[in-house]
N, C-alpha and C positions, 0 to 999 in steps of 0.2 A: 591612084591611091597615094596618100602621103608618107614620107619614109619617116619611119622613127627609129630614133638614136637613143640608146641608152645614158643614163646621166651621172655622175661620180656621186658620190657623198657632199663631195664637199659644193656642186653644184644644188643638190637639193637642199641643203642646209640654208645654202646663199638667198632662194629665191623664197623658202619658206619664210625668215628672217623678217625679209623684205615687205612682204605680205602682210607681216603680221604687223610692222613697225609703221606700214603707208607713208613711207618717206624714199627718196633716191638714194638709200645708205651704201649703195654698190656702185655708183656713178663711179668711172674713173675716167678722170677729162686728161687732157694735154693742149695747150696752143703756145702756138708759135711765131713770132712777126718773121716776114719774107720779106727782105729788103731787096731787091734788085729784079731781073728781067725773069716771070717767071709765064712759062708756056700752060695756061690756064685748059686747054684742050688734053696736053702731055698728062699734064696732074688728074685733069679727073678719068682720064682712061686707067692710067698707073692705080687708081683707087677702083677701081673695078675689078682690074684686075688681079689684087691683093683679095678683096673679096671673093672673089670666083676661086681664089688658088686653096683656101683654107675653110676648108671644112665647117668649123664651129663657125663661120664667119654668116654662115646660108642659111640660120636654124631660127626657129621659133622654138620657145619651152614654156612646155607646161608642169606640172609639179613634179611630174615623175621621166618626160620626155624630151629631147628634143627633136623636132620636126622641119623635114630641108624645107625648106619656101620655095613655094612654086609659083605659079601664076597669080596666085591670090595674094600672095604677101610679096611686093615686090622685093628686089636686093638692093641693102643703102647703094647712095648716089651721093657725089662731091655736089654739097648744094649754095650753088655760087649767091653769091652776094657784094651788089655795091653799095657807095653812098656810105660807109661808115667813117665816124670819124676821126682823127687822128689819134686821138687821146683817150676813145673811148670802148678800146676791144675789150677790156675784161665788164664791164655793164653790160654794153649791150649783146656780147655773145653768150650771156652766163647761162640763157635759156637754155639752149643747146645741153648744157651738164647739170642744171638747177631741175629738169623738167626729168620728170620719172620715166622710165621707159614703162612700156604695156608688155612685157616678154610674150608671152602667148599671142599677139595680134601683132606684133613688129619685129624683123632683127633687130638684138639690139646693139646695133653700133649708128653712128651720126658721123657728118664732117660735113664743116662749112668752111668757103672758102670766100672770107669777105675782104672786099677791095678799097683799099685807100685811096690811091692812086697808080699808074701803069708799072711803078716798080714799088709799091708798098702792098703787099696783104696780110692778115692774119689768117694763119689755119688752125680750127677748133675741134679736136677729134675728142669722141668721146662713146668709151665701151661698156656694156657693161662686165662688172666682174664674172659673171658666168661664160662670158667666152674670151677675156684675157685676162694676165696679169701684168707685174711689171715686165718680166721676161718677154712674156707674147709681145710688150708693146715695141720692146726693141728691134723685132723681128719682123715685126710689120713694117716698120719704117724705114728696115734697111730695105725690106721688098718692094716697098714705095719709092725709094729713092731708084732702086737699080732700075725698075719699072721705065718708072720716069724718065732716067738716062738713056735707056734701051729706046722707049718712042720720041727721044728729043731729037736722037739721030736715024731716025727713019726705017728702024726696027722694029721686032715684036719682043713682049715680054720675055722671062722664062717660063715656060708652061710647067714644067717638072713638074708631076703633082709633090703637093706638100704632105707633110705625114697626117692620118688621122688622127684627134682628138681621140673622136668616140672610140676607136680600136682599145685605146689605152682605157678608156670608158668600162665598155665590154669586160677587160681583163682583170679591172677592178670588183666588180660587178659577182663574178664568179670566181675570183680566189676565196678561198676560208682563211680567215687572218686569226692566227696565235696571238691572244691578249692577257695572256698569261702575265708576262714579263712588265705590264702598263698596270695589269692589279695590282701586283708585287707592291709595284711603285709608289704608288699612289694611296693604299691604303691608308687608311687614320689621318690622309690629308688635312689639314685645320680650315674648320669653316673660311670663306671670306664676305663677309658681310661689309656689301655697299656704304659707305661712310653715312650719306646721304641720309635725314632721318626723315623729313617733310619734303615732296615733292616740290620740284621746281615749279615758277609761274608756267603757265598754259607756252606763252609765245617761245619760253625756253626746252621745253622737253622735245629731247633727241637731239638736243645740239653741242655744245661743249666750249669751255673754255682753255684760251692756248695759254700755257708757261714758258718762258724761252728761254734753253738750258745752254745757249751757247757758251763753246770753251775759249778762255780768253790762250794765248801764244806759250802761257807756263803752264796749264791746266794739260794741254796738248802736246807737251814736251815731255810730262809727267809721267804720261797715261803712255803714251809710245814706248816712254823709257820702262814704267814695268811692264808692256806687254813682252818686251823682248825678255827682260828678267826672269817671268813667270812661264816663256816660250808660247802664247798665246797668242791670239789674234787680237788689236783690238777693239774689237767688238765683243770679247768678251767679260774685258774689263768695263767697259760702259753698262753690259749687262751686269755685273757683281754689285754696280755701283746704285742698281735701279732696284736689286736684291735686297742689300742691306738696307736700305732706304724704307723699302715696306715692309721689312719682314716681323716676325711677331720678338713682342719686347722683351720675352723673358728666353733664360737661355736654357736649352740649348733652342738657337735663332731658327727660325725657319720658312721658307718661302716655298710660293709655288708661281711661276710668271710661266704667261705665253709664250711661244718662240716661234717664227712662221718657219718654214724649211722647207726649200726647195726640192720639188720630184723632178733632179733630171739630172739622172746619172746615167744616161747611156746618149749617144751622138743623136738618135732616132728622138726622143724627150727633146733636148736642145734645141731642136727644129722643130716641135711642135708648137701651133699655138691657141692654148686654154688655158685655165687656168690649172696647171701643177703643182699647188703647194697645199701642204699640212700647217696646223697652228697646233704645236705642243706643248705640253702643260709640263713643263721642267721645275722638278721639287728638290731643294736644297738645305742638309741643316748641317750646323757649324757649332762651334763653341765660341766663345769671346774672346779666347785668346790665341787666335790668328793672325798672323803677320798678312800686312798687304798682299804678297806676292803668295802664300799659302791659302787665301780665301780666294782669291783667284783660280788658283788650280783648282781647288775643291767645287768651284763654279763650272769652270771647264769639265773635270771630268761627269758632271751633273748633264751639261749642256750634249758631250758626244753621245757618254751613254742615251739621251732621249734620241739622238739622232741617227743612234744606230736601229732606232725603230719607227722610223719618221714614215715607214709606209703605211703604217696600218690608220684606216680613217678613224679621223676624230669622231665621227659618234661610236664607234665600235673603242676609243678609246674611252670617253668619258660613259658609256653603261659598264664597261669592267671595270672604273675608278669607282663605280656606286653615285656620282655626283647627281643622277635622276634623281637619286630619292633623298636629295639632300635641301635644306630650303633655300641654298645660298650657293653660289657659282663656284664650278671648280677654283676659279682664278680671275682675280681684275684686272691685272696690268699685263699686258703684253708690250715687249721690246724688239723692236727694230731695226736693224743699221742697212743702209742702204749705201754702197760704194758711189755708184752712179746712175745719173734718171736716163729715160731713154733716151736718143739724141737722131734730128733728122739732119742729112748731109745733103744739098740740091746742088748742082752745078752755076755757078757766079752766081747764088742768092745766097744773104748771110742769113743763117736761122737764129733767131733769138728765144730762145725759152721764155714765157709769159706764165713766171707762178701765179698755182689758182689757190686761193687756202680752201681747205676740204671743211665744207658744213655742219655737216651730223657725224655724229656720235655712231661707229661701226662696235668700237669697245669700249667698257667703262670708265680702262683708261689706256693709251697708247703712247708711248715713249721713242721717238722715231729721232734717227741720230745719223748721220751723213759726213764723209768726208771724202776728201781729193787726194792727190798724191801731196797734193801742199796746199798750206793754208792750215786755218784751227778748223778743228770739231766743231758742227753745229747740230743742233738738240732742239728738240719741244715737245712740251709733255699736250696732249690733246686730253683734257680729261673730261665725261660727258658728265652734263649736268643733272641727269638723272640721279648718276650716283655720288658726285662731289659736287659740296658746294664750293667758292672760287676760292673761298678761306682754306679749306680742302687741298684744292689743287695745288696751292699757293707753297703750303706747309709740305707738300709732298717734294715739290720742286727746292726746297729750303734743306731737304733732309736729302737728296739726292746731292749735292753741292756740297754739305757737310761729308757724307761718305764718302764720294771722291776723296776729298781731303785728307781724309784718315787713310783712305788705298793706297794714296800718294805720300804720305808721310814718309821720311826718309831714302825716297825712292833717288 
């Protein structure tokens, strides 16, 4: 008899979503060019056995389940590949991540490992978001790597089992969540009506156009220098900066943006891997006569207080906002910053990251912002063509550069 697993919220949300949209809007790819000697036996045992170690990794789901795989659905396999050619791994491996998974009839994860030549390959993993995130992806790779090490020198893996998903599943499942504090919040929210007035052409809907908000060496110096000013991260200046940008024109100003947030505050979370994160609706209003470094804070405290309640699920948050019965989305833009992608380490192979740009349209609009310990700020607004047109996007990304500006002023 086949075992069934309980599924979070934000998993049924994902595949409902998905369902409804008939697009791969959950794809989350990664590849990598492998330059040097790599043990093509070691690698796909190491990927086995990442699979065998992690729970969500064994499962098929259906709307409401997930179900281990058994002998009818087999467990992904490293599925080798030669004959490609030099200069053509993002074409020709795009299937791999372009092509929808079937969750109910497949796990859904993939990985190809196609070969150039005895020291060139590219590796193409690609999960769906119902059984990682970015987190999970780190975690895999570090267990793929050790993996790997462990049978390059004539070892076995580490079996340790890995923490269950579904346990934290389960726990979700059957808490009573207080949404008291998310009504509060949220009441009298102001509509947000899609800019978009006539549907996109046919070939364009679910897709999106990019804006590219990188910061140039003063923008970045700026932005640093008030976050220390305002004692903030910043990433929450980048946020203030995507706030004012759409917030409504008359004062007093007011916004309400996405914010994803991390579930893994305990050692046990950390070493899980599924997808752990909430997307919260953080509502902010201000007056117009704010100093850069006090709009800021007023940002932040907007930003903690949502995250002091960042467990309770998003549909249990959005029916206590009332946004069901509303005709227009709690919120269009959600904001992003991401420190760092995940990163695979092989022994004498150099790993090369191969960016994929993401196709469709997950949100109306997505503000995704990246940096390193050094270098500038880099930015792109994804905004889907559903609900802006590029004129749209354009002017958004124009007002976002303007605000900066004004946050940084005398900074």
């Amino acid at each position: 008899m086949p075992v069934h697993r309980p599924l979070t919220d934000l998993q049924q949300s994902m595949l409902a979503h998905e369902a409804l949209q008939g697009v791969p809007l959950y794809n989350v790819p990664r590849l990598f060019r492998l330059s040097g000697p790599v043990d093509v036996d070691a690698l796909q045992e190491a990927f086995r056995h990442v699979v065998r170690r992690h729970p969500v990794l064994r499962c098929t789901f259906d709307a409401d389940h997930a179900v281990e795989a058994g002998d009818v659905v087999p467990l992904p396999e490293l599925d080798l590949r030669g004959g490609l050619a030099r200069h053509d791994a993002v074409s020709a491996l795009a299937p791999v991540w372009e092509t929808p998974f079937r969750p109910a009839e497949e796990v859904p994860v993939r990985a190809v490992l196609a070969t150039v030549s005895p020291d060139e390959h590219h590796l193409a993993l690609c999960l769906h978001h119902v059984v990682a995130d970015s987190w999970s992806l780190s975690l895999l790779l570090r267990d793929l790597a050790a993996a790997y090490v462990r049978l390059l020198h004539g070892g076995k893996p580490d079996d340790t089992a890995a923490p269950d998903f579904f346990a934290l599943a389960a726990a979700e499942r059957a808490r009573t969540w207080d949404t008291a504090w998310w009504r509060e919040r949220l009441a009298g929210a102001p509509p947000q009506p899609r800019p978009r007035e006539e549907p996109p052409p046919h070939d364009q809907q679910g897709t999106h156009t990019r804006m590219d908000l990188r910061l140039d060496a003063a923008a970045t110096r700026g932005l640093r220098s008030l976050a220390r000013l305002a004692r903030v991260s910043p990433a929450v200046v980048l946020f203030t900066a995507v706030s004012t940008a759409v917030a409504t024109a008359e004062a007093p100003h007011e916004s309400t943006l996405g914010l994803p947030a991390v579930l893994r505050d305990t050692l046990e979370r950390q070493e899980t891997v599924g997808p752990l994160l909430n997307t919260l609706p953080v509502r902010t209003s201000w007056t117009g006569a704010h100093s850069g470094t006090a709009l800021v804070q007023e940002h932040h405290a907007s930003v903690e207080a949502a995250l002091a309640h960042k467990g309770v699920p998003y549909s249990r948050i959005i029916k206590a906002s009332g946004a069901r019965r509303r005709p227009t989305p709690l919120y269009l833009h959600v904001v992003n910053v991401d420190n760092e992608a995940p990163r695979l380490r092989l022994p004498r192979v150099r790993v090369t990251p191969t960016p994929i740009l993401p196709r469709w349209a997950v949100f109306p609009a997505h503000w995704v912002f990246s940096w390193g310990t050094v270098g500038n700020i880099t930015g792109v607004l994804h905004a889907g063509l559903d609900a802006f047109t590029h004129d749209q996007a354009t002017t958004y990304g124009e007002r976002f550069r303007s605000s900066l500006r004004r946050l940084l002023r005398g900074v």
